[in-house]
N, C-alpha and C positions, 0 to 999 in steps of 0.2 A: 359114339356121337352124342350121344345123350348127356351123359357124362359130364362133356365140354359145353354141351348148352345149359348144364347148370351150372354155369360158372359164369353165361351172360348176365350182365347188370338189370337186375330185376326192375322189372316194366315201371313202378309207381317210382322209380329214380329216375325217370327221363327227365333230363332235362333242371336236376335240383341241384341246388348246392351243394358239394360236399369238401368236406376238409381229407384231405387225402396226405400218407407219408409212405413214401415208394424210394425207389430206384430207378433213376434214367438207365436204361439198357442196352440201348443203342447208340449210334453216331446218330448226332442231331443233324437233319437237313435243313439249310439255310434257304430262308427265299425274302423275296420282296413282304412274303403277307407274315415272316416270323419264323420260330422256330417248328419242326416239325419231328417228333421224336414218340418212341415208344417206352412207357412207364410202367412198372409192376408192385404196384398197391401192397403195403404191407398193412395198412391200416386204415380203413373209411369210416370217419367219424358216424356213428346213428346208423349202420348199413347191418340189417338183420342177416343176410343169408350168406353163400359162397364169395371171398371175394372174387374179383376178374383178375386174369392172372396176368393178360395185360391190355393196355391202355393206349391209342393211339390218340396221340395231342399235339395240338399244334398252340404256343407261346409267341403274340407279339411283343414283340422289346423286352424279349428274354435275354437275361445275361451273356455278355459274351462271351465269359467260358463255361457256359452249360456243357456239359459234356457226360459221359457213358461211367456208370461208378458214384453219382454223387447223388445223395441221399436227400431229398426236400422233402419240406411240409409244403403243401400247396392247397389254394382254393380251386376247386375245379366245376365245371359244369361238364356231366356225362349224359350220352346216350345210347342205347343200344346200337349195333354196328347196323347200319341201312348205307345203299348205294344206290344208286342208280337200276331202273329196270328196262331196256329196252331190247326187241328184236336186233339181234347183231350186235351189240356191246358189250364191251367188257363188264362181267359179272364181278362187282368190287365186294359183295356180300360173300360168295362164296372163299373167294380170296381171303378175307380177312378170319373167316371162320376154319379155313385151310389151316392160315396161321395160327389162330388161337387168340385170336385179338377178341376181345370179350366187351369192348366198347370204345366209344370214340369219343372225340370232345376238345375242350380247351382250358387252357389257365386264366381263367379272372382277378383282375390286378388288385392286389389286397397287400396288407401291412404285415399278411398271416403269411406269405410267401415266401421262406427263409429257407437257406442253404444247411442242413443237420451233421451229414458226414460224407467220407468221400471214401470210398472201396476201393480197394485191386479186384482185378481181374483179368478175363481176356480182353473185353469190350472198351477198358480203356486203354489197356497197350493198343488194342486197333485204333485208337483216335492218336494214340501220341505217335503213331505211324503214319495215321492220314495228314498230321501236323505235320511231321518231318518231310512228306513229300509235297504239298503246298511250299513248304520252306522253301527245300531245294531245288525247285523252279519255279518259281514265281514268274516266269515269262512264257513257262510253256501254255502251246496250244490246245495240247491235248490231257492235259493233267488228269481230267474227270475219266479218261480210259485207263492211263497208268492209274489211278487209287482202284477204281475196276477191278483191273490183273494182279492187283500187288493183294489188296486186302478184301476186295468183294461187296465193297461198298460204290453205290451206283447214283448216287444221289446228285454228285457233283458234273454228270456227263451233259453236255451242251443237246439242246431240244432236236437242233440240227442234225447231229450224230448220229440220234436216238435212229431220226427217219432216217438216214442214208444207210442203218444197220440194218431196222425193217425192211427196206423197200429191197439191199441186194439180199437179200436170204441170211445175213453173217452175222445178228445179232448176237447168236448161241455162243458168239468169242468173249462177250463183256461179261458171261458167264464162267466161274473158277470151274472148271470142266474136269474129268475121269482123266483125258487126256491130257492137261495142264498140270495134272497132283500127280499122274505117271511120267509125265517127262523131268520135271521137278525132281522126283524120286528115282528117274534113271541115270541123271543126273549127276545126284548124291552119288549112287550105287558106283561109279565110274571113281568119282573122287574119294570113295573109301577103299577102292582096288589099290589107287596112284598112294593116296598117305599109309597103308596099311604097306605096303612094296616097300617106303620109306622111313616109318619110324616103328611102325609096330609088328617086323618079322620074327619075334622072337615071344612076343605076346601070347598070350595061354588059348586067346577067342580065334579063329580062324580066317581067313583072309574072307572067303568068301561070305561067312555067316556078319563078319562084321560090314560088310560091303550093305551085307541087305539092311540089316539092321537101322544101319544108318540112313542110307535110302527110306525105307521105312518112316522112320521118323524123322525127316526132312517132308516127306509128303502129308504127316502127318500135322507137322507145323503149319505148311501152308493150307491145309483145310481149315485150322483153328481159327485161322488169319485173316480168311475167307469171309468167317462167320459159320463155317464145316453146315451148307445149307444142302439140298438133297443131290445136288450133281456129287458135292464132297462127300457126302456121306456114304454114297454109293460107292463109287471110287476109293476109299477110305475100307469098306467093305472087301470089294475085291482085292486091294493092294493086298490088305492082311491075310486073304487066302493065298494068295501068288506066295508070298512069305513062308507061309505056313508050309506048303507043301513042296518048296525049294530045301524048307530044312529039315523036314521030314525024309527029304526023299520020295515024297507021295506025286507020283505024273499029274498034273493041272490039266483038269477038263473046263475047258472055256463055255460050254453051256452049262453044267452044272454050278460054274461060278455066278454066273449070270442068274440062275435061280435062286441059289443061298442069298445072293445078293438082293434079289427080290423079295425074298423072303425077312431077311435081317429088316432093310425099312419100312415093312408092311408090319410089322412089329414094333417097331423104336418108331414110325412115325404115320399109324394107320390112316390117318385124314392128305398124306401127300396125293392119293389116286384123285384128290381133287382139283389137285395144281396143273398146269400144263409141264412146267419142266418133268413131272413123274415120267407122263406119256413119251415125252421129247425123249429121255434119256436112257428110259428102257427099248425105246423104238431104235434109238442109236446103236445099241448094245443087239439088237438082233440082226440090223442092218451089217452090224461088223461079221456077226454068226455064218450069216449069209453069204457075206464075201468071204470069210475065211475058207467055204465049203464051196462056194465058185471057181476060185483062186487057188487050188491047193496046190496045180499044178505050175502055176504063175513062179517064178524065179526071181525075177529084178522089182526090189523092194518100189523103185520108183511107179510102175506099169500098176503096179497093187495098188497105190497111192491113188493113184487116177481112176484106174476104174473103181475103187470102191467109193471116190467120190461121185461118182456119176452113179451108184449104186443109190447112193444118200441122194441126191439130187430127182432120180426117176422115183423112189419110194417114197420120199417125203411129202410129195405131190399129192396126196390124199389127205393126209394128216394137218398137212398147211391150210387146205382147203377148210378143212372141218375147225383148225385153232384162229388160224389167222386172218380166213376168207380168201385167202389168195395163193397164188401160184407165182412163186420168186424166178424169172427167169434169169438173171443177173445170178442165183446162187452158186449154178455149174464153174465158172469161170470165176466169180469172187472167192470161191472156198479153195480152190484149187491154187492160187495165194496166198491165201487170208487163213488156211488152213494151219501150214507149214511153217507161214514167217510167225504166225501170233503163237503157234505153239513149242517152235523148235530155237525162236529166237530171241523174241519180244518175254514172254511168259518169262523164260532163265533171267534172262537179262533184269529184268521189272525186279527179280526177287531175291537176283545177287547183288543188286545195288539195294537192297532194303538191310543186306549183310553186310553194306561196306558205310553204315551210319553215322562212323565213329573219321570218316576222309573229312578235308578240310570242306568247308561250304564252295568254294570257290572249283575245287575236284570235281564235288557231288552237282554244280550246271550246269559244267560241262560234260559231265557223263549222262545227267540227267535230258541236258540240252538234245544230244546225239537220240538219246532214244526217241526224243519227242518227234524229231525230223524223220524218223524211221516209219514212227506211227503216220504222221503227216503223208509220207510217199505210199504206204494203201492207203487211207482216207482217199487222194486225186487218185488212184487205183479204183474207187468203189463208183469215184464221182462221175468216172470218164464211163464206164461200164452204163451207168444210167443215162450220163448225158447223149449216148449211140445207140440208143433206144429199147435198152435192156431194163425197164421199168418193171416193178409188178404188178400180176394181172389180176385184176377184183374180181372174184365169183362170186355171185348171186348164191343165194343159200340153195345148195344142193340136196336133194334126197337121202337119206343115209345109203339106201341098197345100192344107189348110184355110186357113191363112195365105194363102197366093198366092191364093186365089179370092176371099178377101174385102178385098185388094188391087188385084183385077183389077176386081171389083164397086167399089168406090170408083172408079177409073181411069174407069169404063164410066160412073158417075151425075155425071162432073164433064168430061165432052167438051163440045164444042161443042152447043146446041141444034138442033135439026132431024134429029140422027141417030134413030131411031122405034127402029131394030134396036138401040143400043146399049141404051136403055132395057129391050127388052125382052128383053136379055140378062141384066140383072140381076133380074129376075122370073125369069127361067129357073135364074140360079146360086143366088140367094136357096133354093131348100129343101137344095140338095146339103152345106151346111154343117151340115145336120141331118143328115146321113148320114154314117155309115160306109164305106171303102170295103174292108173286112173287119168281121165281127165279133170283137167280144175275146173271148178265152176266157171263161168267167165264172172269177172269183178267191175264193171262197169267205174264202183265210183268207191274211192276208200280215205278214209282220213285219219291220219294217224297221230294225236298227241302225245310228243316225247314225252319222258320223263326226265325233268333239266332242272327237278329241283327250283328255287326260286326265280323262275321264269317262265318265257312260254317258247315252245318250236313247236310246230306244225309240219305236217310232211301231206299233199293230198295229192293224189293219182287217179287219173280216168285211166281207161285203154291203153291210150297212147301217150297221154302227157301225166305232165308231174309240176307242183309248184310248193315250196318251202314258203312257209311263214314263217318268218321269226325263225332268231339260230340260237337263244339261251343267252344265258349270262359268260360273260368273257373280258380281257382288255389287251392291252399291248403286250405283255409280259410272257405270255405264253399260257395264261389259263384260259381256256378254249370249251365250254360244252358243242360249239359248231363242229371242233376237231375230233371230241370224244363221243360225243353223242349225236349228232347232224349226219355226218359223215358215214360212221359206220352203219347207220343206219339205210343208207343211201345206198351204201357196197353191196349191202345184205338183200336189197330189193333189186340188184341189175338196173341200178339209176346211175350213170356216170355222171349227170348233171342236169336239173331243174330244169323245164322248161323256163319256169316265170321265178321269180323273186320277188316277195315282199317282207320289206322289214316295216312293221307297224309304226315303230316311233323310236329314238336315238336314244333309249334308255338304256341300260350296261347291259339291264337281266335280261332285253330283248336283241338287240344289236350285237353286245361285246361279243357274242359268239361268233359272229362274221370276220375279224380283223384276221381268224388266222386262217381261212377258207376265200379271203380275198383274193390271192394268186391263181387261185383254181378256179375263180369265175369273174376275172375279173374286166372281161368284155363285155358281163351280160345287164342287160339294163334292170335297176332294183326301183321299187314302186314303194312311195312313203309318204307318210301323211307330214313328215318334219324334216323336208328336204334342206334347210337353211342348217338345220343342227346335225342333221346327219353327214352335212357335205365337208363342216368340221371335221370330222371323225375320219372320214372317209373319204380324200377332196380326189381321187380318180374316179370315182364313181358312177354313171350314167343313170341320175336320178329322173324318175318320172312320180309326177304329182299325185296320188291315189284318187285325191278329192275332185280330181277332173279327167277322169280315165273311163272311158267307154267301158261298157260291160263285155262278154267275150262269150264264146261258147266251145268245149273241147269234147270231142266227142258223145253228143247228146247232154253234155252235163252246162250247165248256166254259171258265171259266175258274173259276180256284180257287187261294186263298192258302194255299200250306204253312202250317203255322206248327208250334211247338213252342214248352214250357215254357221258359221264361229267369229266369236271376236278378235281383231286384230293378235290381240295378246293371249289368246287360248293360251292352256298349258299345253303342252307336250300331249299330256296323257291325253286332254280331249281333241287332241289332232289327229288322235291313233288311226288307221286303217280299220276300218269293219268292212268283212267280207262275204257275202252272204254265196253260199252254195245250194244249189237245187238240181234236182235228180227226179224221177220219177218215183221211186219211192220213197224220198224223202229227201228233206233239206235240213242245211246248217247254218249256223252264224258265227262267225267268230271276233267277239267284242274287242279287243284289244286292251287298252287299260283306260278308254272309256271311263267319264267318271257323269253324276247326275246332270248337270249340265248341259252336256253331249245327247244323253240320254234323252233328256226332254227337245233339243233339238229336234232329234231323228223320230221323235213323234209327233212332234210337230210337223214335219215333213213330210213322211209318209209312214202312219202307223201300221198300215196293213204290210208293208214290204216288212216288216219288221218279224213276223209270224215263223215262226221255224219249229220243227220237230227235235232238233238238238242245236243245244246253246255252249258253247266256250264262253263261260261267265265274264264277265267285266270284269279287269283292276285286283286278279286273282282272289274273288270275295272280299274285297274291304271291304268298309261302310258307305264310303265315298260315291259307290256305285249298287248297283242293281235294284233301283227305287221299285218300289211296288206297283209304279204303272209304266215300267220298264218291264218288271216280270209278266203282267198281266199281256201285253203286249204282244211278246215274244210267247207266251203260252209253250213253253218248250219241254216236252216230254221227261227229257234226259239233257242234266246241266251236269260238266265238267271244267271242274278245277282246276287250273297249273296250280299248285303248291309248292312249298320246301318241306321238307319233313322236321317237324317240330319249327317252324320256324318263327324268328323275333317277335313277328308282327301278330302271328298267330291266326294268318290267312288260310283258312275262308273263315270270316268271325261268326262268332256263333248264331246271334241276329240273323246276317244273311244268310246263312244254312236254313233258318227256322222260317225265314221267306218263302224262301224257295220250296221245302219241304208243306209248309199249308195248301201252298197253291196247287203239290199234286206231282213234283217233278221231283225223278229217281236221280240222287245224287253220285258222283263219282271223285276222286283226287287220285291226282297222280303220284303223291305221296304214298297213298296209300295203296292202288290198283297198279302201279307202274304205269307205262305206255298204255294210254287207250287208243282203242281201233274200233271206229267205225265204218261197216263194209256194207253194201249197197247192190243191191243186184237185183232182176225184176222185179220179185218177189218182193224184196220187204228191206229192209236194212238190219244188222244187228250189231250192239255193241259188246263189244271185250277186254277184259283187263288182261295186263299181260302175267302180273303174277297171279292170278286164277287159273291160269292156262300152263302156267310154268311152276309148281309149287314145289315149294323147298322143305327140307326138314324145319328149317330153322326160322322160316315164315310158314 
């Protein structure tokens, strides 16, 4: 691990120019905001230490055949690889460090930006494959699933999809799977039997050796094909023992496979134990172990089919909880189609029309066309199963011991018949998951600023209620921090839905994150200081006016809308929502984007309401905001930042840091601390960073 963190882009380069000459490595993903691809540095002008081995970049109104093999000089702006930190979210640090991504960044349009040379390889046969399949159906609906299956590249799959894969349990198919590189390969094995019976009986290699062989390297191609990522490689692994020990004559032990095979990529690729697919795929491989030694008695290959999917279905249950937060009721029934057709049908088919490249264009639609219709008939398969109320079920973050027991309780109800004791172990574990093994304190009052990057979200909770500020930055397009980070955050606390909603004001980095969590709330009335602008945005909406809205009380806790007189023509920012919170041990404010203006208003108004123990700074630290009799004011303990990490504007500016900092108040960013959490209880309140609380090798 180490090793590979000396290979990240050394801290005094964040953020600096460099002239860089690499290799595009990948298929470029295309979107609305540019190209989005990974780079592998052969040269950084002025850069003293290891270089990064690669490079995640995104290029607006990059060339249109950028493509995987082609060799640029480029101007770049890098920085080390940072994500997002919050409770319940996807951890994009780890990720990227899993990979070996060693920094992040973009192309700066310059004159120095020039095309050098152009490689072979794999990576561009997989692009002149993902071209030839755009080609040959340019009408299909599901295209972004066939390049999926065919090549393993997942860039192109509709948002839509994405959820209706998550939501029935059957995402694990858009993955090139053990099971997909084995059918592929048994495939072959069959068709070297039939051509070997027919043109090569007389041949020196032997009928069956050549059968495997070729199989063999049929499955071997399509792992290449893939991008041979750790489902393939695994699979890849096993194939070669299965092989091995067919020509040896050596009997094949399927758990000793299963370990070499553990073995081999904990070796070739020791940082996978950090990915989820690692967990997914060796959990899969024990789960077959399992059924093989259930089943051994079982006869009719279909009966094995079924129950070892409901094997996968009762065991996964833990695992889901712990990757995904949820429990896929829809998986029993979507896999037990989704299973068979994508792998015994769809998978062959995807990859013998990838052989047949050379048919006329007009062959290749309508063969192309048939498969699309195929895919289409599960897709309303997955949709019908949700729409009858087979949704998945959100879990609040569980205990880990609670996990193991109700793992251990599945293990205990799926033994062999005749054990009485095991049975009636699980009566015995069955209440403990209703217990405690401590009580929580009680939390009366908690406030949680996300980490959304250049924005702000809020999440606060009494008792019994819950209200979102602000949902991040987002727009129409599908970039959502409400979806990524709003959201799961909400699953993760046993919040199906807000009590109250407030969005401050109609700006992207506050609002845009609502557009794609509209659906999910979208009877509930939202509170705004810029209703005329937000209604643009958002014309279903049930807006209520912030600046004339009664105060309210939820469970002993106060809340109340400063407000103050403004002119006709305010901006935006000083129409913002301010929301003042008080608690018996303490209180908050949370400014909005607030600019001086506003500020002198609301002290003119009423200075004393102003008073708080903790302050969500104004206007993310610009200049524009936090006057010094604004600070003086509000006297606030402890001041936190929404930030972006390294961002343009280079909010919180240094000035306002140095404000805040004379007058006596401990500063915080979420740039830097992740999610802060402040938590309230008789006693006192205290505040938390998340990456304090969560610390990583690599922060």
């Amino acid at each position: 691990m180490y090793w590979q963190l000396d290979h990240r882009l050394i801290t005094e380069f964040n953020n600096k120019r460099l002239i860089a000459v690499g290799e595009v490595i990948n298929i470029p993903n295309q979107s609305s905001y540019g190209s989005h691809f990974e780079f592998s540095p052969e040269t950084l002008q002025g850069y003293p230490g290891r270089l990064p081995r690669t490079v995640k970049l995104s290029w607006r109104n990059a060339p249109a055949d950028l493509q995987p093999g082609q060799v640029w000089r480029l101007q770049l702006r890098l920085k080390q690889p940072h994500g997002f930190q919050n409770p319940g979210g996807f951890d994009y640090e780890r990720w990227m460090f899993a990979r070996g991504i060693d920094a992040s960044g973009y192309v700066i349009k310059s004159e120095l930006n020039s095309l050098l040379d152009t490689r072979t390889g794999l990576n561009p046969v997989r692009f002149k494959l993902q071209r030839h399949l755009v080609n040959s159906c340019p009408d299909c609906a599901h295209q972004g699933l066939m390049q999926a299956l065919a090549i393993g590249y997942r860039g192109s799959i509709d948002d839509d999809i994405r959820r209706l894969l998550n939501q029935t349990g059957t995402a694990h198919l858009i993955a090139v799977s053990g099971l997909h590189i084995g059918i592929v390969a048994g495939v072959f094995y069959l068709a070297g039997l039939w051509f070997w019976n027919r043109l090569l009986y007389t041949a020196v290699i032997k009928r069956r050796e050549f059968a495997l062989l070729l199989g063999w390297f049929a499955g071997l191609a399509y792992s290449l094909l893939a991008g041979f990522e750790l489902p393939a490689q695994r699979a890849m692994l096993m194939l070669s023992l299965v092989l091995l020990s067919l020509l040896l004559r050596v009997p094949f032990n399927l758990l000793h496979g299963v370990w070499l095979a553990l073995l081999g990529v904990l070796l070739l690729s020791p940082l996978s134990v950090l990915s989820e697919s690692f967990w997914l795929t060796f959990a899969a491989l024990m789960v077959i172990l399992l059924g093989s030694f259930l089943l051994q008695r079982e006869r009719s290959r279909w009966k094995q089919m079924v129950l070892i999917q409901l094997l996968f279905s009762l065991l996964f249950i833990p695992l889901s909880i712990v990757i995904f937060g949820q429990i896929h009721s829809a998986s029993m029934a979507a896999n037990l189609l989704a299973v068979p057709l994508v792998s015994f049908v769809i998978v062959p088919l995807n990859f013998l029309l990838l052989l047949l490249f050379w048919l006329p264009q007009h062959w290749l639609e309508v063969l192309y066309g048939g498969l699309d219709r195929l895919i289409g008939l599960l897709i309303n398969f997955l949709q019908m199963l949700q729409q009858n109320g087979l949704q998945a079920i959100d879990i609040a973050h569980a205990d880990g011991w609670k996990i193991a027991v109700l793992l251990l309780m599945l293990l205990l109800l799926l033994i062999p018949r005749g054990l009485i004791a095991a049975r009636l172990g699980v009566l015995a574990l069955a209440p403990v998951l209703l217990l405690q093994l401590r009580p929580l304190p009680a939390m009366p009052l908690q406030l949680t600023v996300l980490d959304v990057g250049m924005g702000t979200a809020i999440v606060v909770q009494t008792a019994e209620h819950s209200l979102v500020y602000d949902f991040g930055p987002g727009n129409r397009n599908g970039y959502s921090l409400g979806e990524w980070v709003v959201m799961p955050f909400l699953r993760y606390q046993g919040l199906a839905a807000p009590d109250r909603i407030v969005i401050s004001h109609a700006d992207q980095d506050h609002a845009g994150g609502y557009y794609a969590l509209q659906p999910l709330f979208k009877h509930m009335p939202v509170y705004t200081g810029t209703s005329s602008e937000l209604s643009l945005k958002f014309p279903q909406l049930k807006l209520h006016d912030c600046h004339q809205s009664a105060s309210w009380s939820w469970d002993g806790v106060q809340f109340e809308f400063l407000t103050a007189p403004f002119a006709p023509m305010a901006s935006e920012n000083n129409r913002s929502c301010v929301l003042k919170i008080t608690h018996a041990a303490g209180s908050m404010l949370i400014a909005g984007d607030i600019e001086r203006l506003q500020e002198e208003a609301l002290l003119a108004q009423n200075k004393a309401a102003l008073r708080v123990d903790y302050l969500i700074a104004p206007h993310h630290g610009s200049l524009s905001s936090s006057s010094a009799a604004f600070i003086e004011a509000v006297s606030a303990a402890s001041v936190i930042f929404t930030s972006g990490y390294l961002n343009r504007w280079q909010f919180p500016k240094e000035a306002i840091v140095k404000r805040y900092t004379d007058f006596g108040s401990q500063l915080s960013q979420t740039d830097i601390a992740g999610a802060i959490q402040i938590s309230c209880a008789q006693e006192g309140c205290e505040l938390t960073h998340y990456r304090q609380q969560h610390p990583r090798i690599w922060y």
